[in-house]
PAKOL-843322 format. One record per residue (C-alpha): x, y, z; residue in three letters; residue number from 1. Coordinates in Angstrom, 2 decimals. Layout:
BEGIN
<pt <X,Y,Z>,ALA,NUM>,
...
This chain:
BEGIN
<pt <1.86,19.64,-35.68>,UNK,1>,
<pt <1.62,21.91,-32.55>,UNK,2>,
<pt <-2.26,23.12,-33.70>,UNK,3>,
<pt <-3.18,18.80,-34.37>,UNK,4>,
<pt <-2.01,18.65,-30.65>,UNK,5>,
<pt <-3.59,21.03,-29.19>,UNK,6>,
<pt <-6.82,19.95,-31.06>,UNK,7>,
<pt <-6.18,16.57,-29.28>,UNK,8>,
<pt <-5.94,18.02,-25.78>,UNK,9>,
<pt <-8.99,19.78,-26.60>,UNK,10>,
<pt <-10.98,16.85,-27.60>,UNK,11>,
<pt <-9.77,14.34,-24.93>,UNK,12>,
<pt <-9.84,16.69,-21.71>,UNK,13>,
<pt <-11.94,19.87,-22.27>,UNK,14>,
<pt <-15.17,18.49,-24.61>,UNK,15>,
<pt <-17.39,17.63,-22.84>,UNK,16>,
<pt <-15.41,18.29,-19.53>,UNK,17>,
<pt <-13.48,15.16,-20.04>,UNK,18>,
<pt <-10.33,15.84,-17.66>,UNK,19>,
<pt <-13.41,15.07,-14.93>,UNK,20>,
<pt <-12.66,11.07,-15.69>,UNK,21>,
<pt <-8.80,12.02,-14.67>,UNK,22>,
<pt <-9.70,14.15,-11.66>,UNK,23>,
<pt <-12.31,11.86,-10.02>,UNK,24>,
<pt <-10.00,8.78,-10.92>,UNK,25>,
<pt <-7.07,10.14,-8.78>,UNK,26>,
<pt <-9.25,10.81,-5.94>,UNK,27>,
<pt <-10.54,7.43,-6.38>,UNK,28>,
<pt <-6.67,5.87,-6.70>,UNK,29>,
<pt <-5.65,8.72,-3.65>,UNK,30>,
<pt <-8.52,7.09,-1.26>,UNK,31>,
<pt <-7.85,3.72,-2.19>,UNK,32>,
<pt <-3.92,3.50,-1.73>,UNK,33>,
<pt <-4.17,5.85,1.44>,UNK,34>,
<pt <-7.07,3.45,3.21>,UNK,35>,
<pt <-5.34,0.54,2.19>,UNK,36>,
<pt <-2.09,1.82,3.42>,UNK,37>,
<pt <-3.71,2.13,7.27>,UNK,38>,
<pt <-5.49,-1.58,6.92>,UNK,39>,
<pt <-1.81,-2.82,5.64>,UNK,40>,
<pt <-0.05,-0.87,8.49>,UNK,41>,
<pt <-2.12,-2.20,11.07>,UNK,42>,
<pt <-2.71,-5.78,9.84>,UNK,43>,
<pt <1.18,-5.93,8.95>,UNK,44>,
<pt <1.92,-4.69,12.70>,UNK,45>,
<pt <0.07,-7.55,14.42>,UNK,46>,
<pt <1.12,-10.19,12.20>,UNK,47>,
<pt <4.75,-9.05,12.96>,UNK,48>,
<pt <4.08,-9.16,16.88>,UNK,49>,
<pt <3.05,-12.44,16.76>,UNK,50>,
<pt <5.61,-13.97,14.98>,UNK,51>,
<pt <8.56,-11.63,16.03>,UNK,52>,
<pt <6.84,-13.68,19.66>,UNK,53>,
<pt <7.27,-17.08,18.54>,UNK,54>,
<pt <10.63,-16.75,17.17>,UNK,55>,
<pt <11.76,-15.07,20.75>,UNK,56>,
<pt <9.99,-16.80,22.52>,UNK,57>,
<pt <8.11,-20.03,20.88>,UNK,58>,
<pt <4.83,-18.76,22.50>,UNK,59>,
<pt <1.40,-18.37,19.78>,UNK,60>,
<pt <2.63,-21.52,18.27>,UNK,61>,
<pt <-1.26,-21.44,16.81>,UNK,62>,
<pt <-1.56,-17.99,15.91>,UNK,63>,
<pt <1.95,-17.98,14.11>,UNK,64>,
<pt <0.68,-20.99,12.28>,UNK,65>,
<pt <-2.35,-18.93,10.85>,UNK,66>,
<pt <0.16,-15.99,10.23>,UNK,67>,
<pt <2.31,-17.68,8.13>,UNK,68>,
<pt <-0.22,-18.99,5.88>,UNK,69>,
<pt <-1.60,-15.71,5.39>,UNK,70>,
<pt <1.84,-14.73,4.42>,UNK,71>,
<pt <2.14,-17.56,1.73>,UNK,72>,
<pt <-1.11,-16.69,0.24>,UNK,73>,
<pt <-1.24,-13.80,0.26>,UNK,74>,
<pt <2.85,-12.99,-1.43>,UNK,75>,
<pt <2.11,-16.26,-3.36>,UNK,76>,
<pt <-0.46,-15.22,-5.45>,UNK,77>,
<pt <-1.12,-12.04,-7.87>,UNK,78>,
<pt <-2.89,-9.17,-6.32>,UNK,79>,
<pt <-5.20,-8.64,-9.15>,UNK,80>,
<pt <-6.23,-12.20,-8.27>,UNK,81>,
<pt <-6.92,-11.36,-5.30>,UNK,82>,
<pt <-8.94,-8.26,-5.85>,UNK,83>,
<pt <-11.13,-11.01,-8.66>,UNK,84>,
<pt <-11.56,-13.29,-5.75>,UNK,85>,
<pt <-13.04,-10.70,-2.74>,UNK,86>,
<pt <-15.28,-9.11,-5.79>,UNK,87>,
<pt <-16.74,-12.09,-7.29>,UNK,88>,
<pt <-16.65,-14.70,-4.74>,UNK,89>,
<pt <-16.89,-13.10,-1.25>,UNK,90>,
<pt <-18.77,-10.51,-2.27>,UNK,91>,
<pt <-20.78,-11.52,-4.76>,UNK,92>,
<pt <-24.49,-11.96,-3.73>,UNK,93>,
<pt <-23.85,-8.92,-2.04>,UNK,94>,
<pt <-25.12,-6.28,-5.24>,UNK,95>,
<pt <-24.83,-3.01,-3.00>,UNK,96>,
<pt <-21.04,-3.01,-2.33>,UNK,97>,
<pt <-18.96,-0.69,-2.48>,UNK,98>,
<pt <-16.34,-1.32,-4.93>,UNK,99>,
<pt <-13.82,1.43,-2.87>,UNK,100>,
<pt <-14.69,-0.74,0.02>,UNK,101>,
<pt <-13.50,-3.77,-1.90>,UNK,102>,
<pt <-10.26,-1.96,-3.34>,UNK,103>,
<pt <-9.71,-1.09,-0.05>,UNK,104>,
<pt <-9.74,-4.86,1.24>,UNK,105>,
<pt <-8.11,-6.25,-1.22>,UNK,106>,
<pt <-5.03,-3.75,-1.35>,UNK,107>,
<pt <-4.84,-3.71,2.31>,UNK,108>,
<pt <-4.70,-7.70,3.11>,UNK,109>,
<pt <-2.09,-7.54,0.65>,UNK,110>,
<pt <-0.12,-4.61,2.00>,UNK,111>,
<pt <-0.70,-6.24,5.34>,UNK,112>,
<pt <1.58,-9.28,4.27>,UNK,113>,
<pt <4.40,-7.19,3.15>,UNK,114>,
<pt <4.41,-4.62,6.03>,UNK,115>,
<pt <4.10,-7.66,8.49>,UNK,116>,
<pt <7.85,-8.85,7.27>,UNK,117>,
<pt <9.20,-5.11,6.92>,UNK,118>,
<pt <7.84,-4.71,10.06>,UNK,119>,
<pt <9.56,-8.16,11.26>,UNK,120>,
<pt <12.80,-7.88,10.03>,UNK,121>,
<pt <12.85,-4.39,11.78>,UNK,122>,
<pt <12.16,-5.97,15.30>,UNK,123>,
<pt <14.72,-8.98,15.14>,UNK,124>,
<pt <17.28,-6.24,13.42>,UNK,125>,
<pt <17.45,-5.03,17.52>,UNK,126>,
<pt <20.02,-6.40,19.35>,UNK,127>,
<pt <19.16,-9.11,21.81>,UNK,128>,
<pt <20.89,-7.09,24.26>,UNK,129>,
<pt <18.10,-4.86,24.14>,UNK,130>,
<pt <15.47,-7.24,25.44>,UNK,131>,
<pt <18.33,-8.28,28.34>,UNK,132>,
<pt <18.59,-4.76,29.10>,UNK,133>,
<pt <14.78,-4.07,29.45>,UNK,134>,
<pt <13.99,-7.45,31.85>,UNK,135>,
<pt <17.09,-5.93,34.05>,UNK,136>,
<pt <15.04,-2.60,34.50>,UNK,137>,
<pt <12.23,-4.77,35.37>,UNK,138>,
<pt <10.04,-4.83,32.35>,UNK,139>,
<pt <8.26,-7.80,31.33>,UNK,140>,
<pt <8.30,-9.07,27.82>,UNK,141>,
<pt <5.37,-6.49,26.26>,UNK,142>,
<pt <6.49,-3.53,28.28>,UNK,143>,
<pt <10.41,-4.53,26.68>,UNK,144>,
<pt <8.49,-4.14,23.29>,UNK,145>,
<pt <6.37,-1.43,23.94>,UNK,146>,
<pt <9.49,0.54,25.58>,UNK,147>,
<pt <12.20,-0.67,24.05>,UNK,148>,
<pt <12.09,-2.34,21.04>,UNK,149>,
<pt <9.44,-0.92,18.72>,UNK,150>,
<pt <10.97,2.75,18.97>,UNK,151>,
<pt <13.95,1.43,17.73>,UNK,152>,
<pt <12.28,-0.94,15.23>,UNK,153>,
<pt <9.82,1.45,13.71>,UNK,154>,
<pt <12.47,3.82,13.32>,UNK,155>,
<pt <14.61,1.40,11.25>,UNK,156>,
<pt <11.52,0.14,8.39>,UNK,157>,
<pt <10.27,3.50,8.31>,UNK,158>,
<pt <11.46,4.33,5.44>,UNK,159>,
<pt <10.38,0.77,3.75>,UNK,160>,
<pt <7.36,1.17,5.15>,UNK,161>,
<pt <6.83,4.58,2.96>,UNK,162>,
<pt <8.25,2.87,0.22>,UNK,163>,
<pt <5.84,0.45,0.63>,UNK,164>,
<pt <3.19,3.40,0.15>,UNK,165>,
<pt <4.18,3.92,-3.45>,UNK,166>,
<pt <4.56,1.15,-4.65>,UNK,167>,
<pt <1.01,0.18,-3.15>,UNK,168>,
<pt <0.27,3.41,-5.12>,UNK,169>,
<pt <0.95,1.71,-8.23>,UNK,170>,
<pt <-0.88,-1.22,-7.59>,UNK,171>,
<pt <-3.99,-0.06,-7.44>,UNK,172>,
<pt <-4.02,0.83,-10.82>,UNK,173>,
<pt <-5.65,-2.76,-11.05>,UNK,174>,
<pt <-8.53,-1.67,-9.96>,UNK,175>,
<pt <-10.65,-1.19,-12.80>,UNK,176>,
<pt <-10.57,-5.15,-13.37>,UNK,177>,
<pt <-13.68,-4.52,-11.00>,UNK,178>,
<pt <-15.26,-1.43,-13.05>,UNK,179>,
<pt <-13.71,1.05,-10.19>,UNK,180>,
<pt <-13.27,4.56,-11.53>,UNK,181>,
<pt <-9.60,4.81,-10.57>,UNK,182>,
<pt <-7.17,7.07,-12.25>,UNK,183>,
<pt <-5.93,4.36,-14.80>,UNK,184>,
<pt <-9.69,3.81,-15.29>,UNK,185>,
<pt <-10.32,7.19,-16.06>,UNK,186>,
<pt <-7.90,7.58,-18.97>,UNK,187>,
<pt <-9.49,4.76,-20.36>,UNK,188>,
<pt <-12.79,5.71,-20.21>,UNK,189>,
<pt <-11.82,8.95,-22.05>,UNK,190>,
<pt <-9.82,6.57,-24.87>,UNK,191>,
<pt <-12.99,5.07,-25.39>,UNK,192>,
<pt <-14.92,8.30,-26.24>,UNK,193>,
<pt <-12.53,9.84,-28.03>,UNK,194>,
<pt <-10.52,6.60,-29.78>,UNK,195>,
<pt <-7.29,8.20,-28.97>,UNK,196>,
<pt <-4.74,6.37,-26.88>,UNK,197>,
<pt <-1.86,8.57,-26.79>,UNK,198>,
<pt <-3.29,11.66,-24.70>,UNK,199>,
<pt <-5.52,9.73,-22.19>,UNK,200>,
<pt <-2.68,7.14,-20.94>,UNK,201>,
<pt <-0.09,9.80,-21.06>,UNK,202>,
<pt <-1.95,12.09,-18.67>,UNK,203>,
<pt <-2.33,8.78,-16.39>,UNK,204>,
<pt <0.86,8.13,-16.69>,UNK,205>,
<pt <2.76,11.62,-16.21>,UNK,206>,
<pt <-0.03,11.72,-13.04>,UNK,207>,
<pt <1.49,8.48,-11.66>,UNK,208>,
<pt <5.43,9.35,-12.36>,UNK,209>,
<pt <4.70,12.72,-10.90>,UNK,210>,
<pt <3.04,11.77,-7.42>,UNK,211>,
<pt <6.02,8.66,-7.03>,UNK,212>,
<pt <8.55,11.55,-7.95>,UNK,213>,
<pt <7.02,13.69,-4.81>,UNK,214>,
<pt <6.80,10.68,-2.51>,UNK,215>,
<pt <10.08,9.20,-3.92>,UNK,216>,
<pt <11.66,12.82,-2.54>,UNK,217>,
<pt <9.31,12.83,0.94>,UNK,218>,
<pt <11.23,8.97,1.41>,UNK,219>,
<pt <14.57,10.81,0.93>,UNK,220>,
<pt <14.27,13.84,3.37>,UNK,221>,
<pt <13.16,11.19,5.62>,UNK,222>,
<pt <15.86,8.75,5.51>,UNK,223>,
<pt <18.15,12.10,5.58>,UNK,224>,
<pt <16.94,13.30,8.92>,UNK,225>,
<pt <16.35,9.83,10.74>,UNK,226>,
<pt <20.26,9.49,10.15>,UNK,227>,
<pt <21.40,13.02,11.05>,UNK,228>,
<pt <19.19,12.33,13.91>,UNK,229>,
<pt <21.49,8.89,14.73>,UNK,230>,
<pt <24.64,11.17,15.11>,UNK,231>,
C-alpha cells in the first residue's frame, strides 16, 4: 500500500516536474487574494465614509444612492458570476488581458462591498459622544473622523477585516472558471495528466487548510493584543 502511494506522489508531483502546476498556482491564488484584498480595503473604506455621512448627517444623498446599489449587486449576486461577467462581457473584445488583472477586479469589487459594511458598522459602533466631544475641541466634521473616530473604528473591524482576508482567500479558488492558473487550477491540471484525483486535490486542499490555519492563528494573536491593549 505504502510503495502504490508513493508511486502516486511520484507520478502526480515529481514526473515531469509536476508539483510546478501547485507552486505557480499558489503564487497565482497568493497575488490574486492579496491585490484584491487592497482594491476591497480601499473601495470598502470610501463606500463606508459616504454612507456612515448620510446616516450622520443626511449629506451625499446622491452618492449614498449609488453606494447602496453597489452594495445590493454586488452581495446579491454570486461572485463567480461576477468574475463570468467582467471576463466575457467587459472585457471581452479586449484579447490581451490579463486574466490576474481580471481576478483582481472581480475579487476586489466584491471584497469592496463587504469591507464597506465591516467598515460601517465599525464607525456607527462609536459613541455619538465621540463626535460631540470632537466639535467641542473645535474640529469640524472630517477632522472628528480623521481624529477621532476612525482610530477607534478601525481598531474595532480589524479583526473582521482580516477575517475577511481568508475567506477572500478561499474565494478565489473560482478563478479557473476563466482558465487562470490558480492553485485549485493547478491540481487540476495535474488530474488531467495523470487521471488521478485523489493526490492532486488533496495537495490543493491541505495547501488551502494550511495557509487559513496560519492566518486563522495571525487573527487570534491579533484580537489577543488589541484587547490586552484596551486594559
Amino acid at each position: 500500500m505504502f510503495q502504490g502511494l508513493q508511486e502516486k506522489f511520484i507520478n502526480n508531483f515529481i514526473t515531469k516536474d509536476r508539483w510546478q502546476y501547485i507552486a505557480d498556482g499558489l503564487i497565482t491564488t497568493l497575488q490574486v487574494t492579496f491585490f484584491a484584498v487592497i482594491i476591497g480595503i480601499v473601495l470598502g473604506f470610501l463606500v463606508a465614509i459616504v454612507r456612515s455621512t448620510y446616516d450622520k448627517t443626511g449629506k451625499l444623498k446622491l452618492l449614498n444612492i449609488l453606494c447602496k446599489l453597489y452594495l445590493t449587486v454586488i452581495r446579491g449576486t454570486p461572485v463567480v458570476v461576477q468574475l463570468l461577467i467582467i471576463y466575457f462581457v467587459i472585457f471581452g473584445s479586449a484579447r490581451d488581458i490579463s486574466k490576474i488583472v481580471v481576478a483582481v477586479m472581480a475579487f476586489g469589487f466584491n471584497s469592496g462591498a463587504y469591507v464597506a459594511e465591516i467598515f460601517r458598522s465599525g464607525i456607527m459602533s462609536v459613541d455619538n459622544g465621540q463626535f460631540e466631544a470632537g466639535r467641542s475641541l473645535g474640529f469640524n466634521y472630517v477632522q472628528t473622523m480623521c481624529y477621532i473616530i476612525m482610530p477607534q473604528a478601525f481598531k474595532n473591524v480589524l479583526p473582521a477585516l482580516c477575517n475577511e482576508f481568508i475567506v477572500l482567500l478561499k474565494e478565489t479558488s473560482v478563478s479557473g472558471y476563466i482558465a487562470l492558473q490558480d492553485l485549485t487550477k493547478g491540481g487540476d491540471i495535474i488530474r488531467s495528466r495523470t487521471y488521478d484525483a485523489l493526490m492532486p486535490l488533496l495537495a490543493v486542499a491541505i495547501i488551502y487548510l494550511t495557509m487559513v490555519i496560519i492566518f486563522t492563528k495571525l487573527v487570534n494573536i491579533l484580537e489577543r493584543r488589541l484587547r490586552s491593549s484596551d486594559h
